[in-house]
C-alpha positions in Angstrom: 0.0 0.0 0.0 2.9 2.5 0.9 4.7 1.8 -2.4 1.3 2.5 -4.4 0.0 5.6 -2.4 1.7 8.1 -5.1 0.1 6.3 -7.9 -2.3 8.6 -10.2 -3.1 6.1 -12.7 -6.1 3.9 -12.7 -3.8 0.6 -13.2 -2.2 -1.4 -10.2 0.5 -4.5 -10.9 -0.8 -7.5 -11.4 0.5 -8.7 -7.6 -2.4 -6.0 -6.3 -5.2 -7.3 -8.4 -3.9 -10.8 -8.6 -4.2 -10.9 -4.6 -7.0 -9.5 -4.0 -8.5 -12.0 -6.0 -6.9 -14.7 -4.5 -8.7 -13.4 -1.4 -12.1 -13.3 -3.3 -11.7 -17.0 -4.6 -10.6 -18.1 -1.6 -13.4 -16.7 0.8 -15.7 -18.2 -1.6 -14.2 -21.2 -1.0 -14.4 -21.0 2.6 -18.2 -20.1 2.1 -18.7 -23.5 0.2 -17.2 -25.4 3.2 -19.0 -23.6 5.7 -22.2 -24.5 3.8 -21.2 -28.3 3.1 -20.1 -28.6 6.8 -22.8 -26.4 8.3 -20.6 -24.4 9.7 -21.5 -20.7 10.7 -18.2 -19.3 11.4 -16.6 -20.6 8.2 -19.7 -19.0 6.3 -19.3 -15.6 8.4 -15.3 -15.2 8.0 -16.4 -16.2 4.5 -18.4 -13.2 3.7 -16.0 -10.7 5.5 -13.4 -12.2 3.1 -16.1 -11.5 0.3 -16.5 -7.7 1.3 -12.8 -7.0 1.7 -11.7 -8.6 -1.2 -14.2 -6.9 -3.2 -13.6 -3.6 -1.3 -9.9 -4.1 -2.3 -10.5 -5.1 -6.1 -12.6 -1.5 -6.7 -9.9 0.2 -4.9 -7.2 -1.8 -7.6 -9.4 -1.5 -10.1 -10.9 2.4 -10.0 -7.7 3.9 -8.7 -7.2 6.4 -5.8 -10.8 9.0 -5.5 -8.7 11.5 -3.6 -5.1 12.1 -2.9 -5.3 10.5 0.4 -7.3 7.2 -0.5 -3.9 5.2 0.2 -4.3 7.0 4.1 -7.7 5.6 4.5 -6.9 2.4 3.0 -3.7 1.3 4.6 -5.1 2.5 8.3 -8.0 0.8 7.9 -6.3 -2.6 6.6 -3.6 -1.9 9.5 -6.7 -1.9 12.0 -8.0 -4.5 10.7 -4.9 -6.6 11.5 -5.2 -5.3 15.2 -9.0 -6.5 15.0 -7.9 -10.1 14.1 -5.1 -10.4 16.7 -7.5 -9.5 19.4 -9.8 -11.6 18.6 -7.7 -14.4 17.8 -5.6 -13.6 21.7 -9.6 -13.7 22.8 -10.5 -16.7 21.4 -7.2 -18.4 22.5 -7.9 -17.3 26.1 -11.3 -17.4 26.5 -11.1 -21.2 27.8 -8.3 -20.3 30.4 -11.3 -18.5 32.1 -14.2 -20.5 32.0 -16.1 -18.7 29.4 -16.6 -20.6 26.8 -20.6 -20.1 26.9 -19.4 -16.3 25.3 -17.5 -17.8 23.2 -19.4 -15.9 20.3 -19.3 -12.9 21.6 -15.3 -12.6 21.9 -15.4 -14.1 18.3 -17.8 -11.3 17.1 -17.2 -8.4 19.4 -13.8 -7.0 18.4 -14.8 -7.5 14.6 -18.0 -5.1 15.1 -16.4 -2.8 17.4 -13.3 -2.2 15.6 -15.9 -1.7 12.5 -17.3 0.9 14.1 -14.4 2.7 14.9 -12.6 2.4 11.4 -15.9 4.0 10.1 -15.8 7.0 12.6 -12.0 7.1 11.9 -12.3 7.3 8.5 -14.7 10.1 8.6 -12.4 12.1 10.9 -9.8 11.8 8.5 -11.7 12.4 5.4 -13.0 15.7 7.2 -9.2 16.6 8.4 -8.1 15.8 4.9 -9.9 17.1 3.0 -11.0 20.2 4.2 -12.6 21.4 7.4 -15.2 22.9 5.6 -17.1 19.7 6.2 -18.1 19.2 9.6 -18.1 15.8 11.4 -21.6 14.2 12.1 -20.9 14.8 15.4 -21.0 18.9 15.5 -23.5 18.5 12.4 -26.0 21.9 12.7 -26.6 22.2 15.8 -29.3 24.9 17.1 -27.8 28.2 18.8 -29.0 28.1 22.5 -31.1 30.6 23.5 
């Protein structure tokens, strides 16, 4: 991602592309398992795979919207690999202390929260970025206090 960030064609290398869909073919695959074996976990990670494979093929594919589209990309794939080592630390010690019957929720919870805060990170920076003009949702119109 840091190598491409100065890019300001529409065409990436084949490695870019060719991963991606890699990822794409693979998470399909991992949906057809997760089907076969009834597996809702495998058909879960198999749709995130879907959705960031895809997400990463447009971004490949259409080039860079603004001059900071690398930013928003490469933070949000770098929290993304904080997202899976938490959960995967969770998951690991989740039996060490008896709570296994939550189990789903330390699988699920770091992937929804960290979600959430990539979005509202993103926003942030696409309102520091590219001009303050824009106001966060947060201080959106407000009423003056009487």
């Amino acid at each position: 991602m840091l190598r491409r960030k100065s890019r300001a064609t529409e065409r990436a290398s084949i490695f870019d592309t060719g991963s991606s869909a890699f990822l794409l073919v693979a998470a399909v695959a991992l949906g057809g398992v997760g089907i076969v074996e009834h597996s809702t976990l495998h058909i879960v990670f198999s749709a995130l795979g879907v959705f960031l494979a895809i997400r990463q093929l447009r971004y490949w594919l259409k080039g860079p919207a603004t001059k900071m589209d690398w930013w928003y990309t490469h933070m949000g794939n770098m929290l993304g690999a904080c997202i899976g080592t938490v959960t995967a630390f969770l998951v690991v010690n989740v039996p060490r202390f008896g709570l296994q019957r939550y189990a789903l929720y330390f699988w699920m919870g770091p992937g929804i929260l960290g979600g959430i805060a990539i979005i509202f990170w993103t926003r942030f920076y696409r309102w520091r970025f590219e001009g303050r003009s824009r106001r966060p949702a947060k201080e959106a119109e407000t009423p003056p206090v009487a």
